[in-house]
C-alpha positions in Angstrom: 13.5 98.4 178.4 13.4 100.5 174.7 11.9 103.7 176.5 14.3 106.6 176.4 15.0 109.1 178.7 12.9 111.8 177.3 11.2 114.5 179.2 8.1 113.3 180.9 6.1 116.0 181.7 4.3 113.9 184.3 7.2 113.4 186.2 7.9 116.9 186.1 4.8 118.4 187.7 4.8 115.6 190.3 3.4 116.6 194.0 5.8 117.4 196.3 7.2 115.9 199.4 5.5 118.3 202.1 7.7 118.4 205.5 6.9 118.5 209.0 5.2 121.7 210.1 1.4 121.6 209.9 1.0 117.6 210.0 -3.0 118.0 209.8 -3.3 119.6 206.7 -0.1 117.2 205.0 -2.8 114.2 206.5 -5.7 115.6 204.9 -4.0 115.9 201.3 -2.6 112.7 201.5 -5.9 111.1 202.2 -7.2 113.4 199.0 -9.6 115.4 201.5 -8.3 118.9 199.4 -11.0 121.1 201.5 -9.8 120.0 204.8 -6.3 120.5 203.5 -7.2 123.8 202.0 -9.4 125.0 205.4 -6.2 124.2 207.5 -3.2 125.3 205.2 -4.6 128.4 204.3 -4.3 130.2 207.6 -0.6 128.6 207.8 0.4 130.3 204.6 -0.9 133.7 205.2 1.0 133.2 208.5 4.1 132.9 206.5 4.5 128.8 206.6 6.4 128.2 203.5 5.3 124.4 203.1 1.8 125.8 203.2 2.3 128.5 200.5 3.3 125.7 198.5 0.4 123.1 199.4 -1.9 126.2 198.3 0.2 126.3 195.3 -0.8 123.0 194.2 -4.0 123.3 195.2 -4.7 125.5 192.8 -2.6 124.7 190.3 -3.9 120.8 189.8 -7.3 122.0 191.0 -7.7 119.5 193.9 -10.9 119.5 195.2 -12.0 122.6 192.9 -11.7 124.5 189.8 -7.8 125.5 189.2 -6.7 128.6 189.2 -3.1 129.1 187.2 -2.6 133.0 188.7 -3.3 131.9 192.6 -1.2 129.2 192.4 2.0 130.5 190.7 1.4 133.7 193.4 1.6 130.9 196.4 4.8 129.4 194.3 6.7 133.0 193.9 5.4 133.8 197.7 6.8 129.6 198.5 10.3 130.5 196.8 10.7 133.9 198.6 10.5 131.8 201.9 13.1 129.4 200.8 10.8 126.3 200.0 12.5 124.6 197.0 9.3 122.8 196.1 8.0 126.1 195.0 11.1 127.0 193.0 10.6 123.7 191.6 7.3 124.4 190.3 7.8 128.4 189.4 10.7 125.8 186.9 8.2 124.1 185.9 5.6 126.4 185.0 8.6 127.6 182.7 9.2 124.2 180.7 5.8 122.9 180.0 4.4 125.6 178.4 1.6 127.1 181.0 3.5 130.4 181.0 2.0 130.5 177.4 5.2 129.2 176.0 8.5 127.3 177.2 11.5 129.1 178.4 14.0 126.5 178.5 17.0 128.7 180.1 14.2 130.2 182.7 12.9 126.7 183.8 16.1 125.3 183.7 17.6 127.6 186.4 15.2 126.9 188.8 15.1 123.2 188.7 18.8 123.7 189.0 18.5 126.2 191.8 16.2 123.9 193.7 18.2 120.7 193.4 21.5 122.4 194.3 19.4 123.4 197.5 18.9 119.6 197.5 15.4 119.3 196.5 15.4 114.8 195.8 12.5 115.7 192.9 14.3 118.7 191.5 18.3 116.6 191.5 16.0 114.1 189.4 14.2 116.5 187.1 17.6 118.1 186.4 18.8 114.9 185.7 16.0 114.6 183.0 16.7 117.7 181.4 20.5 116.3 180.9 19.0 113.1 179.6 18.2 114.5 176.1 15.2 116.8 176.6 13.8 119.5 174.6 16.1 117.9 171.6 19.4 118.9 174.3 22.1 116.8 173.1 22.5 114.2 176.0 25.1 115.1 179.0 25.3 111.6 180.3 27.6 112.4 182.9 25.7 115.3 184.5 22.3 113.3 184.3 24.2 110.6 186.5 25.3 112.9 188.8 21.6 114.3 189.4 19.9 110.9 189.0 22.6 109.1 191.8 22.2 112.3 194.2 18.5 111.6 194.0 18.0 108.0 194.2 20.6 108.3 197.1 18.0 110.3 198.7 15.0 107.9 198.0 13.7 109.2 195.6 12.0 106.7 193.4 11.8 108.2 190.0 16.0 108.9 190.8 16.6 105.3 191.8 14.7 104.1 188.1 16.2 106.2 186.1 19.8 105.6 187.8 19.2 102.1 187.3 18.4 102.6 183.8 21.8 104.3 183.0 23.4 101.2 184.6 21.6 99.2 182.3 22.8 101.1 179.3 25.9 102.5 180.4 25.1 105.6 179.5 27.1 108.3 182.0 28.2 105.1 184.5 30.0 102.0 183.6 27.4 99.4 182.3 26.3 97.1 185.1 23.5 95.4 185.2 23.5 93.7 188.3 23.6 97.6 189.7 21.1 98.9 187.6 18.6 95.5 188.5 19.2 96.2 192.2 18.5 100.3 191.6 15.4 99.5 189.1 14.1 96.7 192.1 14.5 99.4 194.6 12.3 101.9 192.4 9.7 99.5 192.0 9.4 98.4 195.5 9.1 102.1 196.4 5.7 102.3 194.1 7.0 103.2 190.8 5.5 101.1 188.1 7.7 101.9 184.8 10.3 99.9 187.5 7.7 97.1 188.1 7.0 96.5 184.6 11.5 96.6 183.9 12.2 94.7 187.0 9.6 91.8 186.5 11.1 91.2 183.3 14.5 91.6 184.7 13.6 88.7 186.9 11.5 86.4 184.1 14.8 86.4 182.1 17.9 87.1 184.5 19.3 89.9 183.7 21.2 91.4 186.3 19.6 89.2 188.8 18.7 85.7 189.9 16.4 84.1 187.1 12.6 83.2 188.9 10.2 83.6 186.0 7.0 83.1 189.1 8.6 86.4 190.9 9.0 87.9 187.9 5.4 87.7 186.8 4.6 88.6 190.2 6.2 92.0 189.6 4.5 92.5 186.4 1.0 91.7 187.9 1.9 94.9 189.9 2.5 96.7 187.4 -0.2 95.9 185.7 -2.7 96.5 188.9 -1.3 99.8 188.8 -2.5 100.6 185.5 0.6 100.0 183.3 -0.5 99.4 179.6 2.7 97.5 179.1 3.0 95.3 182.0 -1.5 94.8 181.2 -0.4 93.1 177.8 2.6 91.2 179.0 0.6 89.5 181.7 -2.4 89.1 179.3 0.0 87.2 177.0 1.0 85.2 180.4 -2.4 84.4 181.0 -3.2 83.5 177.5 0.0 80.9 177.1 0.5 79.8 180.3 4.2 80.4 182.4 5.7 82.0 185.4 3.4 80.2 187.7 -0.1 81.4 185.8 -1.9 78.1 184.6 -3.6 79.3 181.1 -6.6 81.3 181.7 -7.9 83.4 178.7 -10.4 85.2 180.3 -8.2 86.7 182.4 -5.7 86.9 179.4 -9.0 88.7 177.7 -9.2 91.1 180.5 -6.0 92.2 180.7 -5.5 92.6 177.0 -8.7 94.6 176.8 -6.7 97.2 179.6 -4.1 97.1 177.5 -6.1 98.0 174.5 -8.0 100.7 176.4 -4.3 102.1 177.5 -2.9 101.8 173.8 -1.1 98.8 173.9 -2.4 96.7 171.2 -1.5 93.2 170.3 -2.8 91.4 167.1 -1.3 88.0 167.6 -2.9 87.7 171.2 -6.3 88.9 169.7 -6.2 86.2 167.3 -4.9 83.8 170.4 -7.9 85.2 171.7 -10.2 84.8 169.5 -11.9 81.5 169.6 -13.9 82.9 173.4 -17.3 82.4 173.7 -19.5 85.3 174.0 -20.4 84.6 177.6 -16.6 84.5 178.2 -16.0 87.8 176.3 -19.2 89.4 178.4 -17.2 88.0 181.9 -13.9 89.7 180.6 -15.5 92.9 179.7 -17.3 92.8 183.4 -14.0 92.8 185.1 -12.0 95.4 182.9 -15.0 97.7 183.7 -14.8 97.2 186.8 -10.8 97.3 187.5 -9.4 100.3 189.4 -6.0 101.3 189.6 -3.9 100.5 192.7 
C-alpha cells in the first residue's frame, strides 16, 4: 500500500458509463464489436443523441475498431458537451491535462472535470478527487479529494470507492480507519478493480482492518494477478515458491508467475535465486504457460 495518489493518466481517460438511450449500439461496444457500435451510433448522434456524440467521441479518440482520429473525436466531445452530456465535458477536460491539445492546460482541464462532477458525473467527482490528491506537483487538498472520492464511491464508482478507502487507510482528509478503508478497498475490488485486489488480498493475509484469513487473502491476490497485476503476479509467485495461504509449494507455477511479473517490471532477485535450481524441462513448462496467459 506505498503507491501515492498521483495522477494516473489511465484512470483519467477511462471509458465512460454510456446511459439508456440507444441500448444496441451501448451492447455492441461493450462486447468490443466498435463497427456495429459505430454503424448504429452514428445516425443517433447526427440525430442529436448526446450519449451517441460521445460514443463517436471515443471511438475515434482511442481508435476502436480503426485508425483514431484526435480532430473527429474532440468535435463529437465539444458537439457531446453542448448537449449537456458530462462524459464529453469530461473528456474535452481531459484532452486538456494530458497533453493531446499539444500541451497541458491545467486551469482549462481542471474546470471541466469540475464542471462535469458538479453536474454529478461518478468518473469526473473521482478524477477531481485526483487532481486534489497531489497532481501536476498541486500541493495536496486532502479534504477536498475526500469530498470528491466519497461522492463517487457513494455512487459506485469503483476507482472512487479505492481511492476513498485508501485515504481511510492513511488518514489523509478523513480520520484514519482502517476497518473503513478495508471495507471501501474490498468493495473496489469486488467491483473489478485490481490495484484493490492486489491491497485487499493483503489486507486479508495480514488483518489489517479486517478478519485475518491468509487462504482468502491469497485468493484475492490470485485475482489480481489473473488480471494482469505485476504486483499481485510476484506476490503470488513468491506464494507459490514458499508455500502459504492454502498454496502447497509449486515452483513452476511460482516460475510462471514470476516470469509475468518480470515481463510487467516487477523484478525479484531473491525469488530468482529461490528459483533457480528448475530443470530445463520445468523452465520450458513455465515459459509455455506465461505465453500463453491472458488477462481476465
Amino acid at each position: 500500500m506505498k503507491r501515492t495518489l498521483a495522477l494516473l493518466a489511465f484512470l483519467l481517460t477511462a471509458t465512460p458509463a454510456f446511459a439508456d438511450g440507444f441500448a444496441d449500439a451501448q451492447a455492441a461496444y461493450d462486447k468490443h464489436d466498435y463497427d456495429t457500435a459505430k454503424k448504429l451510433a452514428e445516425p443517433l448522434a447526427n440525430a442529436g443523441d448526446a450519449k451517441a456524440m460521445t460514443m463517436m467521441g471515443m471511438i475515434f479518440r482511442k481508435g476502436l475498431g480503426q485508425l483514431p482520429d484526435f480532430d473527429i473525436a474532440m468535435n463529437w466531445f465539444t458537439k457531446g458537451a453542448a448537449a449537456g452530456d458530462t462524459d464529453s465535458i469530461l473528456q474535452l477536460g481531459v484532452a486538456q491535462l494530458d497533453g493531446s491539445m499539444g500541451g497541458v492546460n491545467y486551469p482549462a482541464g481542471e474546470k471541466l472535470v469540475r464542471d462535469a462532477a458538479e453536474k454529478g458525473n461518478a468518473a469526473a467527482q473521482f478524477n477531481l478527487g485526483v487532481l486534489n490528491s497531489g497532481a501536476y506537483n498541486n500541493p495536496p487538498n486532502w479534504d477536498e479529494a475526500a469530498k470528491w472520492f466519497t461522492t463517487s464511491a457513494n455512487q459506485g464508482n469503483r476507482d472512487g470507492m479505492y481511492y476513498l478507502g485508501l485515504l481511510y487507510m492513511r488518514g489523509n482528509g478523513v480520520e484514519k480507519n482502517p476497518v473503513t478503508g478495508a471495507s471501501w478497498i474490498g468493495k473496489a475490488a469486488a467491483q473489478g478493480n485490481s490495484d484493490a485486489a492486489l491491497d485487499y488480498g493483503v489486507l486479508v493475509f495480514q488483518g489489517v482492518g479486517v478478519k485475518k484469513d491468509e487462504k482468502i487473502g491469497t485468493q484475492w491476490l490470485l485475482v489480481a494477478a489473473q488480471k494482469g497485476n505485476p504486483i499481485a503476479q510476484n506476490r503470488v509467485a513468491r506464494i507459490y515458491a514458499f508455500g502459504g495461504g492454502g498454496i502447497t509449494p509449486d515452483p513452476v507455477s511460482a516460475m510462471m508467475w514470476n516470469t509475468l511479473a518480470k515481463r510487467g517490471g516487477r523484478n525479484d532477485a531473491e525469488l530468482d535465486s529461490q528459483l533457480a535450481a528448475l530443470t530445463p524441462q520445468q523452465l520450458a513448462e513455465a515459459k509455455l504457460r506465461a505465453d500463453a496467459f491472458k488477462p481476465q
